[in-house]
N, C-alpha and C positions, 0 to 999 in steps of 0.2 A: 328482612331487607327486601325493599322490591324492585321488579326488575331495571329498572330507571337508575337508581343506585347501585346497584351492580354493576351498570354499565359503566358510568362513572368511575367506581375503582378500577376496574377492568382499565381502562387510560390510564389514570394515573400509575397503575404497578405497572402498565409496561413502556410508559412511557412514551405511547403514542398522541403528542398533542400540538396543536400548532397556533400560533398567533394571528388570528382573524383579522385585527386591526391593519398590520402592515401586508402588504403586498410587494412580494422581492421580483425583480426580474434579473434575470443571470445570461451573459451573453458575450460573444467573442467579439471585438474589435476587429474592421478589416484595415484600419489606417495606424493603429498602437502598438509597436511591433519593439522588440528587441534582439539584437542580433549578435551571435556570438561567430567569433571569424574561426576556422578550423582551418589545416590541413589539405590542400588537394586529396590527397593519400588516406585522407580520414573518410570514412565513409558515415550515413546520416544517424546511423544506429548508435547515437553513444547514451547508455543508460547505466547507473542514474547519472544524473547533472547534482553535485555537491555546489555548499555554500558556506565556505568557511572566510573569516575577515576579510572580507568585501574581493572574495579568490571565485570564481567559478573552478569547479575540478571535476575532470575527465578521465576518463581512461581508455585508449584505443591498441589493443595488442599490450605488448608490456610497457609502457610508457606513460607517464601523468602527466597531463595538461592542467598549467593553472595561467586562469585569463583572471587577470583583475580588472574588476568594474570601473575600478575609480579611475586608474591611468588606461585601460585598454591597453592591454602590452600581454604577453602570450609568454609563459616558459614552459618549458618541454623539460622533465624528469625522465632519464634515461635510467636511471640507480635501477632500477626493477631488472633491465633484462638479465644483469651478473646472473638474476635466479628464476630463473625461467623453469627449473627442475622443479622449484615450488610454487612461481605464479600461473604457468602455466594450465588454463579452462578456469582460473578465477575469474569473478565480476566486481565489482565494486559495490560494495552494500550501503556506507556510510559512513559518517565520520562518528568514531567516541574519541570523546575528551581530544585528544593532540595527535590522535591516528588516524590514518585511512585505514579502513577495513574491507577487505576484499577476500573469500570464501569460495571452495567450491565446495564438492559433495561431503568431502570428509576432511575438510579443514579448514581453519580462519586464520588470515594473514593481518595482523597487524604492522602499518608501514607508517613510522614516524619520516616524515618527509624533512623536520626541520636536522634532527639525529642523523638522518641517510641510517634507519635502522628496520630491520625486518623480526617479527618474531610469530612463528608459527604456533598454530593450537591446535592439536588433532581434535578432531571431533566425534570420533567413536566414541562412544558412553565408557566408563569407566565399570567396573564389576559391581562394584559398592551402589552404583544409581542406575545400574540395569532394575527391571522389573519383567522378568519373566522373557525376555525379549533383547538381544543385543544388535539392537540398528544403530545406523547413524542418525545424528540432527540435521533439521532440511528449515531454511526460512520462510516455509512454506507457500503457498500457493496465493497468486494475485496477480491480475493484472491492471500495469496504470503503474508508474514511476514519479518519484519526485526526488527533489533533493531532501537527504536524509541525515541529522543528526541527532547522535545518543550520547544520550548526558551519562546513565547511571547504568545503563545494561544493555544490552541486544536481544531481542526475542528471538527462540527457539522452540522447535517440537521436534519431539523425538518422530522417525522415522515409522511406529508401531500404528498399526490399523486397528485401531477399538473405538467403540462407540461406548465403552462401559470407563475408561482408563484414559483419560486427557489429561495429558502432563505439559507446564510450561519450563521450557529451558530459560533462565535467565545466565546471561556470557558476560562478565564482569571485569574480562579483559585476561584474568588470569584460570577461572575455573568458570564452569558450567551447574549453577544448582537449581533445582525444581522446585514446582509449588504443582498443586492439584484443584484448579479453578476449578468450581461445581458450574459447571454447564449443561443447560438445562438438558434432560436425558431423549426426551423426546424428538428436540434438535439432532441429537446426534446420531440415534437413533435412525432418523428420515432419509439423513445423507449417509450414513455409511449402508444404507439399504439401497440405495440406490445406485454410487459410486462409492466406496470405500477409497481409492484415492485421490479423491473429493475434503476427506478427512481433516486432511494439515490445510491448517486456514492461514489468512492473510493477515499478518501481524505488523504495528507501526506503533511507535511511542504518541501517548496523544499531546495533549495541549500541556499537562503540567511539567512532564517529562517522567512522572513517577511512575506513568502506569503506561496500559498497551493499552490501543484499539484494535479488538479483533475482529476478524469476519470470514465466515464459511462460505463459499464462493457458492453454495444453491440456497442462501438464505440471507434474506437483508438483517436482520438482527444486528446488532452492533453489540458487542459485551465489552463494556470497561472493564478492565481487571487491572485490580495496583497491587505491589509489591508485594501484598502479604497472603494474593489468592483471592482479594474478595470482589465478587462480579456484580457488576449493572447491569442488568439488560436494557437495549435502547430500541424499541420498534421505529424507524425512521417514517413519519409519515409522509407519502407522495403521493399525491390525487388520494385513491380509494384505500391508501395503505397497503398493499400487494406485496407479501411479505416472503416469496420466496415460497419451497417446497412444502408442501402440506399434503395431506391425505387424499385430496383431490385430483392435486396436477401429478402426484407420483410414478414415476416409472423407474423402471430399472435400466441405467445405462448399457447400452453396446459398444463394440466398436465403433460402429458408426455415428451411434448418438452419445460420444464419451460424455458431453456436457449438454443434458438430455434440452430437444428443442421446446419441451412443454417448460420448464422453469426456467424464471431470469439466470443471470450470473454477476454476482457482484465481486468488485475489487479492493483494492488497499482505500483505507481511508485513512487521507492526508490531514497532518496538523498545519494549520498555518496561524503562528506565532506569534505573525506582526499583528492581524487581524482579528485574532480568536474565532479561526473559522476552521472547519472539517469540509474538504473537500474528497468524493469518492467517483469514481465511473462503474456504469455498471450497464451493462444487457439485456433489453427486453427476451422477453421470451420467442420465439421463432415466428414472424410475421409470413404465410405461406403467401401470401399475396405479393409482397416484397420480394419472397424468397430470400431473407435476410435477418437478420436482429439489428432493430433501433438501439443506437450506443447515445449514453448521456454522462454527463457531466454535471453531477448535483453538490450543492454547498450546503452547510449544514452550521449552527450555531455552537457554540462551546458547550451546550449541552445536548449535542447529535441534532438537533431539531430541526427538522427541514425548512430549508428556505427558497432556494428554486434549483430549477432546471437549466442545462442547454441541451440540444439533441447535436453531436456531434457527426459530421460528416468524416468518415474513416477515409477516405481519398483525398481529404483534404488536412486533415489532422492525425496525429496520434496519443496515444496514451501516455503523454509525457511533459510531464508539469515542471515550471522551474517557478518558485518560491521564489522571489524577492523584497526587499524589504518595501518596496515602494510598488510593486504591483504583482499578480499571479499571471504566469503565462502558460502558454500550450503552446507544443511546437510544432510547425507546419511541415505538410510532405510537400511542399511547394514552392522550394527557396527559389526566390529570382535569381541565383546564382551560386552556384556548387562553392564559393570561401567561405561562406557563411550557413550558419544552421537559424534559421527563423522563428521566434517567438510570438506567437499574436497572446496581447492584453485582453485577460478575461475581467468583465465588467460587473458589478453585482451594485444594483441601484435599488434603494426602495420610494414607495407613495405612502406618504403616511393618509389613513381613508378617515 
């Protein structure tokens, strides 16, 4: 086979290919805006933003906010604080099936809002599905927020540093059981060489609901894995392909360089349902000249494939996406005024060439 051919397969197994014909441009609206009314008392930081039957839902301290879209009307869910002894340093992770789920280090609170019902799940590994190791489960590592629903399970990893032993927790509302995705070793290998906990990646249900997209925050690689353990790798292509930690840019983290400045950082990548589209944010590598990292905002096709860019401006935005059925938004650190949290409409147009 020669080398021309190679090359060839070489894309095709990893998945690194893109659509020459179409040209996407991806871009924030300054006039498309949506605006959700809050609180005085609430402050801008509410993450995630849930979306259940046309409900926006919040969480500020022990209390759930559900804004509906359709009539704009606001209720306030007091039920939480009676248990303060067990919401208490929880976040809000997502909605399965007819619960709010909210988590913290060593446990998942299941809170049926229509029942007014609470039901706790410790999260310590059990004896039986320890492996050499008895940590807790973490939903590990990313940054970038959306609204989140799980149909069939919740992604987990156990809290264990190996680069030899990656285990997926799936949470099924009543137990926690494993699978052992084969991920490729080299990968894991890189980043636990560098940062070991770097390790626990960035886990989100993709587009079917059956499986997870996962992602190592020093490597853009994307691995499908569905229910039964078996993985895709997806090389996302963007400009030159730039795929994250390699033999090259490698260093070994410090303190002060926990999230070293020679490799990018990548985050969650979002399913969006209405559209069949994967949306991720992720980090250029340390520009000295800047003295900063370029943060973006890239879209992606139902089968990971790159389609563009935005370059976000952090003073003006943040990492926090609200999904809707009629548009994708990002919310501003710049509301014209403190009752409302601000949305600007992300744009995604193509030219057919």
């Amino acid at each position: 086979m020669n080398r021309l051919a190679l090359y060839f397969l070489f894309l095709i197994m990893t998945h690194c290919v893109s659509d020459r014909n179409t040209t996407y441009h991806l871009n924030i609206s300054d006039h498309t805006y949506f605006k959700l009314p809050i609180s005085n008392n609430i402050n801008i930081g509410l993450t995630p933003l849930l979306l259940k039957n046309e409900n926006i839902i919040y969480k500020q301290n022990e209390d759930i906010y559900f804004y509906n879209i359709k009539d704009s009307t606001t209720i306030r869910d007091t039920f939480l604080r009676q248990y303060d002894y067990l919401v208490s340093g929880s976040q809000i992770k997502g909605i399965y099936k007819e619960d709010i789920i909210l988590a913290s280090f060593d446990r998942i609170l299941s809170y049926n809002w229509r029942n007014k019902t609470i039901h706790p799940f410790n999260l310590r590994v059990s004896d039986e599905l320890k492996s050499n190791t008895s940590e807790n489960l973490s939903f590990g590592f990313g940054f970038g927020t959306s609204n989140r629903t799980y149909t069939n399970f919740i992604p987990l990893v156990p809290w264990e540093k190996s680069d030899t032993n990656f285990k997926l927790g799936l949470y099924n509302g009543n137990e926690v059981s494993f699978i052992s995705p084969k991920i490729p070793q080299n990968t894991l290998s890189l980043i636990y060489r560098s940062n070991k906990n770097l390790i626990s990646p960035s886990m989100e249900t993709d587009l079917t609901g059956e499986g997870v997209s996962l992602v190592f925050a020093l490597s853009c690689r994307i691995f499908n894995i569905d229910h039964l353990g078996r993985v895709n790798e997806f090389i996302v292509e963007d400009d030159d392909c730039i795929c994250g930690i390699n033999e090259d840019n490698f260093v070994v983290a410090t303190v002060s360089n926990y999230f070293p400045k020679e490799i990018p950082i990548y985050g969650n990548v979002f399913p969006d349902r209405y559209r069949n589209h994967y949306y991720q944010f992720f980090k250029s590598e340390w520009d000295p000249q800047l003295n900063k990292r370029k943060i973006y905002l890239r879209v992606m096709d139902e089968n990971y494939k790159y389609l563009s860019k935005v370059e976000i401006n952090w003073d003006q935005y943040n990492a926090q996406l609200l999904i809707l059925p009629e548009a994708v938004f990002i919310q501003s650190n710049n509301a014209p005024d403190e009752s409302h949290l601000y949305f600007y409409k992300i744009e995604l147009n193509n030219n057919e060439s």
